[in-house]
C-alpha positions, -999 to +999 in steps of 0.1 A: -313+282-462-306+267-429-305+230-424-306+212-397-305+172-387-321+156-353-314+120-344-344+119-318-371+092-303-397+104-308-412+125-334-431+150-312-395+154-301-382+165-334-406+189-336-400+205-304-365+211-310-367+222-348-396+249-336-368+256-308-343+261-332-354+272-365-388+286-357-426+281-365-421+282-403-393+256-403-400+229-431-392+190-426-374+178-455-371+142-444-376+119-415-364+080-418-358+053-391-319+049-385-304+017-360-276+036-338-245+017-315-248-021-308-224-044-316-217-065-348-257-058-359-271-062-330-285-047-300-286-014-323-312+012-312-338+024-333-339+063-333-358+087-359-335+113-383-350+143-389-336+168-414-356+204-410-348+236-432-358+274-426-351+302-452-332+324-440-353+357-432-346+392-445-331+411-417-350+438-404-352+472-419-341+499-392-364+526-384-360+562-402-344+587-373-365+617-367-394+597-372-425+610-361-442+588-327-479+579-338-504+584-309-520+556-296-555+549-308-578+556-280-599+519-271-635+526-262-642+513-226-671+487-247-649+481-273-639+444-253-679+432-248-680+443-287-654+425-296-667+393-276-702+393-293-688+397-326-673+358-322-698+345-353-676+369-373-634+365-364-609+385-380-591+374-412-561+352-391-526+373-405-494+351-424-476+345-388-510+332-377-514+306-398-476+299-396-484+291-364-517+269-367-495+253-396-470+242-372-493+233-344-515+211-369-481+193-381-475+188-346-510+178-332-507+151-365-474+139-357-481+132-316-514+117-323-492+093-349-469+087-333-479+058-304-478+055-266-445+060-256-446+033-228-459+010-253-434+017-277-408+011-253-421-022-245-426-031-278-388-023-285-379-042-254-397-071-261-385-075-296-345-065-284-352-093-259-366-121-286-335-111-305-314-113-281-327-145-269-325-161-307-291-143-312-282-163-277-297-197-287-277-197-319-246-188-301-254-220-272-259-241-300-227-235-317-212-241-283-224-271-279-220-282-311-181-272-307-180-289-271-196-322-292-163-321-317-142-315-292-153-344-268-155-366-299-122-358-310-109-370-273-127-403-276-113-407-311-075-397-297-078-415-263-095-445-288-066-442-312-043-444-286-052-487-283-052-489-325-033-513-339+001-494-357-011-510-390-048-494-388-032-460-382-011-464-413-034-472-434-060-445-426-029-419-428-023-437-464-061-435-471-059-397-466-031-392-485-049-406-512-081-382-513-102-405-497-131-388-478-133-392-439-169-408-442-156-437-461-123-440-441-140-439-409-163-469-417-139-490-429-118-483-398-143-491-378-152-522-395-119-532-396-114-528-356-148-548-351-128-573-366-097-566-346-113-566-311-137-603-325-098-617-324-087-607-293-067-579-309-042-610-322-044-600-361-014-595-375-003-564-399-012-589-429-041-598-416-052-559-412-045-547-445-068-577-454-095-569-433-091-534-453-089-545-488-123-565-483-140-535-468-125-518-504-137-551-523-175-547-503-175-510-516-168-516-557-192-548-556-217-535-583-193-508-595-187-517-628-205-511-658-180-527-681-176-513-716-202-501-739-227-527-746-230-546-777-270-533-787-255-503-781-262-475-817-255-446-801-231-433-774-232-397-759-197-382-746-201-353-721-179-339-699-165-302-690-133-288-705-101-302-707-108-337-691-096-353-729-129-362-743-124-358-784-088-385-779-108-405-754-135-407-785-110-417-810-096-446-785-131-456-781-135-459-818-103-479-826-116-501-798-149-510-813-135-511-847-102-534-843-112-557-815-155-558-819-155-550-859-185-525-857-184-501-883-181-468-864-191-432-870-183-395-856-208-368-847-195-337-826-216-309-815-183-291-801-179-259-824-168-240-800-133-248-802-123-249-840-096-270-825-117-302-811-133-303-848-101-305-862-089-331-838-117-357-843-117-351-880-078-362-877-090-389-863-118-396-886-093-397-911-071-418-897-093-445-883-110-439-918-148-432-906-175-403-912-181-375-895-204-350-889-209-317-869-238-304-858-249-274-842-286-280-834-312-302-828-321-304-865-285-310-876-282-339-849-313-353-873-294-349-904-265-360-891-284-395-879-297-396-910-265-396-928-249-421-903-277-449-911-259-474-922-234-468-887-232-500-860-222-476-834-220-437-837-197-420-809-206-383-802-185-356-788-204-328-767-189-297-766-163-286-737-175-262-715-178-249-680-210-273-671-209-259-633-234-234-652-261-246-653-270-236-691-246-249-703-261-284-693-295-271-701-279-266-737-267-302-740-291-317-728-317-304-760-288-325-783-290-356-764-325-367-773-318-403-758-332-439-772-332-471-760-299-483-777-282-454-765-260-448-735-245-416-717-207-413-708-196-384-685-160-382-687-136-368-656-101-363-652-082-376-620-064-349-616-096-327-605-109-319-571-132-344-557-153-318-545-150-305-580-160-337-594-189-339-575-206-308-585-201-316-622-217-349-616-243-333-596-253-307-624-255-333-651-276-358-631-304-337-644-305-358-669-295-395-673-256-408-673-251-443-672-216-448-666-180-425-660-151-428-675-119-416-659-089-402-677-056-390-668-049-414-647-006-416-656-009-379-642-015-383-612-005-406-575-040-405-558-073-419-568-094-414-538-118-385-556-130-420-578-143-438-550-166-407-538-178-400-569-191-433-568-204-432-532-220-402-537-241-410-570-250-440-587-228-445-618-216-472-631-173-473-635-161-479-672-133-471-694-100-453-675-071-435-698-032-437-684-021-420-716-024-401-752-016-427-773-049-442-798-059-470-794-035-482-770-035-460-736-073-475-726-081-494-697-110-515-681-109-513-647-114-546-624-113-552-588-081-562-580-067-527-605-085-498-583-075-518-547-036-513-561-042-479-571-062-474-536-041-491-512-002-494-529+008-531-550+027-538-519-002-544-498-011-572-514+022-590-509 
């Protein structure tokens, strides 16, 4: 079998040159629209791929020598009119024939198909153009969009050029400390409002000042204080590693050395044998019950069990909750009541941007307030303040340390603005 491929325009083209090269009883095996050249995707142009087969034909069996001429039949001189009459009755058409009416069918079918060339090409045209024109559009835009950053960034240099030295260290300090640029550049610019109101006369003090009020303006509201006293039930959720079961214990020895509420243990996290074991340590140590539970039904039980509880801590179980089933999953154990309250726990030492995507997959259902741990491990707490300008929790508890119940802190004002901004910038 011969097998041939055509990368043509037109398919009255393609079967020009496969009944050109392969003959009247060629076969067309496939014919697709192909894109050929341009550049990067685009300005490609559209052809037709044709692949066309033949079998290959016996050759020809040579003629016997000596073979004997046959005479030619002798024609009557009426035989012609004859033949013309006899039209209502044609001759049975013979295999090459029909080969041939075959082929000329296919390729009456395929030109009357196939449409006007001229408006074809038009139509290509015109939809290269509108391509080209959108492709063009997009690419002015990003220009000018880049020619806007640019020609801000100039009014910001040549504007940072009349700053005050004390603005520009603080806003390098700022963004040392994780702080995003949205928040640093408002209170820079509230700050130099300031600056400018006093004839540019402030003094360094009086700039780091101006900054720890804009700070102070920001965390009014903030804080959510610890967990409430008509509080039953308290939901700890948070994704792996962020210290959530020793966080849970601290809680506990809180509640039951300085409050005097008798205090009980339900965790849900039986995925890691480990965290079981940990909070039954506790258990045992801080001398409460505990259950686990592994569904819906058990958290029923468990409640059940835990009646005569003031306040009942539970631990969620640890996992990756940027999938979103796994927050789907905890969310059918925390049926929620009106004495209950929802703690997402996060360690400073994350990303922010990290940070703010586990917040954002668990706002599917309600959190009240955050609780930061890890806070001894690291220098920076800028990833705190936009978690809270980004959504609308409430600050509680902070950790600096593994030690139950001592290592837990309630944040205030005048705490996060040292950890922001450096103790000396209060002096």
């Amino acid at each position: 079998m011969r097998v041939r491929r055509y990368v043509v325009d037109t398919m009255p083209e393609a079967m020009l040159s496969i009944r050109k090269d392969l003959g009247g009883e060629a076969v067309i095996l496939s014919s697709k629209e192909i894109k050929v050249g341009g550049f990067l995707g685009m300005f490609a142009t559209r052809k037709i791929e044709v692949i066309a087969a033949i079998e290959k034909e016996d050759a020809p069996k040579p003629k016997p020598e000596g073979s004997i001429k046959q005479p030619q039949p002798q024609v009557p001189r009426n035989a012609l009119s004859k033949a013309y009459k006899k039209s209502e009755a044609p001759s049975k058409p013979t295999q090459a024939d029909q080969a041939g009416e075959s082929f000329a069918q296919d390729f009456i079918a395929a030109a009357a198909a196939e449409p006007n060339p001229i408006q074809a090409e038009r139509l290509d045209l015109t939809q290269t153009d509108e391509k080209r024109l959108a492709s063009e559009q997009h690419l002015l835009h990003e220009i000018r969009e880049v020619k806007d950053w640019i020609a801000k960034l100039s009014r910001q240099s040549s504007a940072q050029e009349d700053w005050p030295e004390g603005v520009i260290t603080i806003r390098d300090h700022l963004n040392a400390q994780g702080l995003s640029s949205s928040l640093v550049e408002t209170w820079i610019q509230e700050v130099l409002q300031e600056w400018k109101a006093s004839g540019g006369s402030m003094s360094e003090q009086a700039l780091n000042d101006s900054f720890l009020r804009q700070a102070e303006r920001f965390l009014e509201g903030r804080f959510g204080g610890g967990i409430r006293q008509d509080t039953r039930m308290v939901y700890i959720a948070g994704p792996t590693g962020v210290g959530k079961t020793t966080t849970i214990a601290k809680l506990a020895a809180e509640q039951l050395f300085k409050y005097q509420r008798k205090v009980g243990f339900i965790t849900s996290d039986t995925y890691r044998i480990s965290a079981v074991e940990q909070l039954k340590t506790y258990a045992s140590i801080l001398n409460v019950p505990i259950e686990v539970v592994q569904s819906p039904g058990d958290m029923q039980r468990a409640m059940q069990r835990l009646e005569s509880c003031d306040l009942i801590l539970m631990d969620t179980a640890g996992r990756n909750y940027r999938n979103e089933m796994f927050v789907s999953e905890l969310q059918s154990l925390l049926p929620g009541s009106p004495n209950s309250e929802t703690y997402l726990v996060l360690s400073l030492t994350s990303k922010s941007s990290d940070m703010l995507e586990i917040t954002g997959h668990f706002s599917k259902f309600v959190l009240d307030k955050v609780i930061f741990t890890k806070l001894d491990e690291t220098g920076s707490c800028g990833a705190l303040f936009n978690l809270l300008a980004e959504h609308s929790l409430q600050l509680s508890y902070m950790t600096n340390g593994q030690n139950v119940p001592d290592d837990l802190l309630m944040p205030d004002m005048a705490m996060l603005t040292s950890l922001l901004f450096g103790r000396d910038l209060h002096e």
